[in-house]
C-alpha positions, 0 to 999 in steps of 0.5 A: 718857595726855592723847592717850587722855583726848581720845580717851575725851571724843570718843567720849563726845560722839559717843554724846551727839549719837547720843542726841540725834539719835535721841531728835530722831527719836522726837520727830519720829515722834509722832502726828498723827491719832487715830480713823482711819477708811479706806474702799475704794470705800465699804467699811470697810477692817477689814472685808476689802475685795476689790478688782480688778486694773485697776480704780480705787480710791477710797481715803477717809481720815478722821481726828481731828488731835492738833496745829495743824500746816500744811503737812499730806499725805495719801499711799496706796499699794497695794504689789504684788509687781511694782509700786507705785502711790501717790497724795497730796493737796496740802498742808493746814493742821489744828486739833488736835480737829478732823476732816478727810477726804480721798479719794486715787484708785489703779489696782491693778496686775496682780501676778496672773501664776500665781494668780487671786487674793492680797494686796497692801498698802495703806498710807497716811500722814499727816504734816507737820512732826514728826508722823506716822500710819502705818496698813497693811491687807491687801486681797484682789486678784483678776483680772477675771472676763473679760479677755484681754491682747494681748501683741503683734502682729507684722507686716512691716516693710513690705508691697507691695500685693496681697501676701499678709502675716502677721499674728501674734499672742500672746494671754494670759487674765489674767482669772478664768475661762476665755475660750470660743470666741475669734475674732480678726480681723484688719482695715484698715478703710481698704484694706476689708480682713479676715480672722477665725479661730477661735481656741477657748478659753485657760484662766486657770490652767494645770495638769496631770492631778496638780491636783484643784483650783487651789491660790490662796493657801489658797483651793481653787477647784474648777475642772475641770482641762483638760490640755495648754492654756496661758494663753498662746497664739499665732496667725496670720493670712493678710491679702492687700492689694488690688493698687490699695492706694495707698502710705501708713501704714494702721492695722491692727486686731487685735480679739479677741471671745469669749461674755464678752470683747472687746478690741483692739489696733492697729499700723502698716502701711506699704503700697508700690505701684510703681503709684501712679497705677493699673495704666494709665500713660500715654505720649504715644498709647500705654497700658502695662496693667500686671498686677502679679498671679498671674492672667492678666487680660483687658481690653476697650478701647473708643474715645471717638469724638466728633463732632470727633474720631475715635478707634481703638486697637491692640488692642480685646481685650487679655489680660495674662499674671501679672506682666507687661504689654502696650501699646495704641495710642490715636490720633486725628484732627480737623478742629480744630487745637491740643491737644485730649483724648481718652479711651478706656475700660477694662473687664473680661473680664465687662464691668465698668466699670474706669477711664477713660483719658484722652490729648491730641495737637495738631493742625494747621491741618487735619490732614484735607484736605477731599474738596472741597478735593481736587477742586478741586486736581484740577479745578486740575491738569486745567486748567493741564495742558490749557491748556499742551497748547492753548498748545503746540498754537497755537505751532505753524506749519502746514507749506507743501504741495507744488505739483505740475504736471500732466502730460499725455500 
């Protein structure tokens, strides 16, 4: 019996500290601020602001206090299907009787996926200590009248120069109407590099042959209905790099433009070259012309003579078949001696000015024998070979002649 009258004063006490606790929290819920006035972008919030996706609002926020408070905070948020945006001020002291007015900044957010227009919640709250003031309006939203969305851009992981690459696409219109005559543009300003298609027009809203008008939260829009068009489309584009691209990272720009619309989006090209140098590679006297592209190229080479060196090449006309190469013979000959540069230079088929090609050698003492020099080794050998011959000659002794006796008959 004593076990049950504990437990009937335990329970009577828990229901006393619940009293309690909640008339605590009816206490702590009382009013802060009285004679509210809110403002969006100007305009009286009682008076049905309209207000657009994407756009920043100014949310002005009047009141009179009802207590002496520190430690006071204003709060708003626009509360969307999606997505929640809020802003607050800092902390603030106020006087009962007197009026304060504070101004908070919020983006909305896109909630409009299937609808050109709706509603979202605007609530804001002033609060400090115990006190507290709720107040909530709806706001009508809509879509920019003009807008289109990048959803993404797709491109390969890497790309060799000269190579002919893709460039995807995806494009939604979250605006209010429907964008006419779209051109999109594929561009890497630093290769100078682009290409555009026609891309024609994305509806806001899709609908089908059974729709006489856009249902829009109670709002008929009349709008003439286009069968088979989607809000979302996709695309691509062929972009060919050019064969001297250097290896490196390029910023590669999608820019969508229309009558009423412009927008863009940028992604990260990594370009290879297994000719980073160019498509001349030096080897001791020897140019390997390499063609890494589909064409056959042909290349006209001229030697750089001077008057102290003398310069000739393999080959003066040079043709390279797609995808392969050929090598050249560039030497030289001097009167001077060390290492000295020569060049030769490169051009096309039609006689376009291509690179200069640049070589060294060393030399000897001299590395061509004078024709002077020449003739006197030869004089020189002449006259050592007759001066042994008239040696010889004089060493020799004259032979005695025989005496023969005459004899008469």
């Amino acid at each position: 019996m004593k076990i049950k009258m504990d437990i009937k004063k335990l329970l009577v006490s828990f229901m006393v500290l619940v009293s309690v606790l909640f008339l605590a929290a009816s206490v702590s819920a009382a009013e802060l601020a009285d004679n509210t006035a809110i403002e969006v972008n100007g305009i009286d919030a009682t008076f049905n602001p309209a207000i657009v996706v994407g756009e920043t609002l100014f949310v002005r926020v009047e009141f009179d206090s009802l207590a002496t408070i520190s430690d006071v905070i204003v709060k708003a948020e626009i509360e969307g299907d999606r997505k929640t945006v809020e802003d607050q001020t800092n902390y603030f002291d106020v006087e009962a009787g007197k009026r304060y007015a504070k101004t908070l900044k919020l983006d909305v957010p896109f909630d409009l996926r299937d609808k050109l227009s709706g509603f979202v919640d605007l609530n804001v709250r002033i609060s400090g200590n115990d006190f507290r003031t709720d107040i909530s309006y709806s706001l009508r939203v809509q879509r920019e009248s003009y807008s289109v969305d990048v959803i993404s851009v797709s491109i390969p992981q890497q790309v060799t120069a000269g190579e002919l690459f893709p460039v995807d696409f995806v494009l939604r219109n979250i605006g209010y109407n429907d964008l006419r005559d779209l051109f999109v543009t594929a561009r890497i300003s630093a290769l100078n590099t682009e290409k555009s298609v026609f891309l024609g027009n994305i509806v806001a809203i899709e609908c089908d042959k059974d729709m006489t008008a856009e249902e829009n939260y109670g709002v008929d829009i009349v709008r003439k209905c286009i069968e088979d068009k989607e809000s979302t489309v996709s695309g691509r584009i062929f972009l060919q790099l050019p064969y001297d691209a250097q290896p490196g990272i390029y910023a590669l720009e999608l820019k969508i433009a229309g009558e009423d619309v412009a927008s863009s989006d940028n992604v990260q090209l990594v370009v290879k070259n297994a000719f980073p140098e160019g498509n001349f590679i030096v080897s001791g006297n020897q140019l390997l012309i390499a063609n890494p592209t589909n064409e056959l190229v042909v290349y006209r080479i001229v030697p750089q003579s001077t008057s102290a060196i003398s310069v000739s090449v393999s080959e003066t006309l040079v043709a390279v078949p797609a995808g392969s190469s050929r090598v050249v013979t560039a030497d030289a000959t001097s009167d001077l001696s060390g290492t000295q540069t020569y060049s030769v230079n490169v051009f096309s088929s039609d006689g376009a000015f291509i690179n200069t090609v640049s070589f060294s050698k060393s030399f000897g003492e001299k590395d061509v024998t004078s024709p002077i020099i020449v003739l006197t080794i030869v004089l020189a050998v002449i006259f050592i070979v007759l001066l042994i011959v008239l040696i010889v000659l004089l060493g020799k002794k004259p032979q005695k002649s025989e005496e023969f006796s005459e004899s008469y008959y």
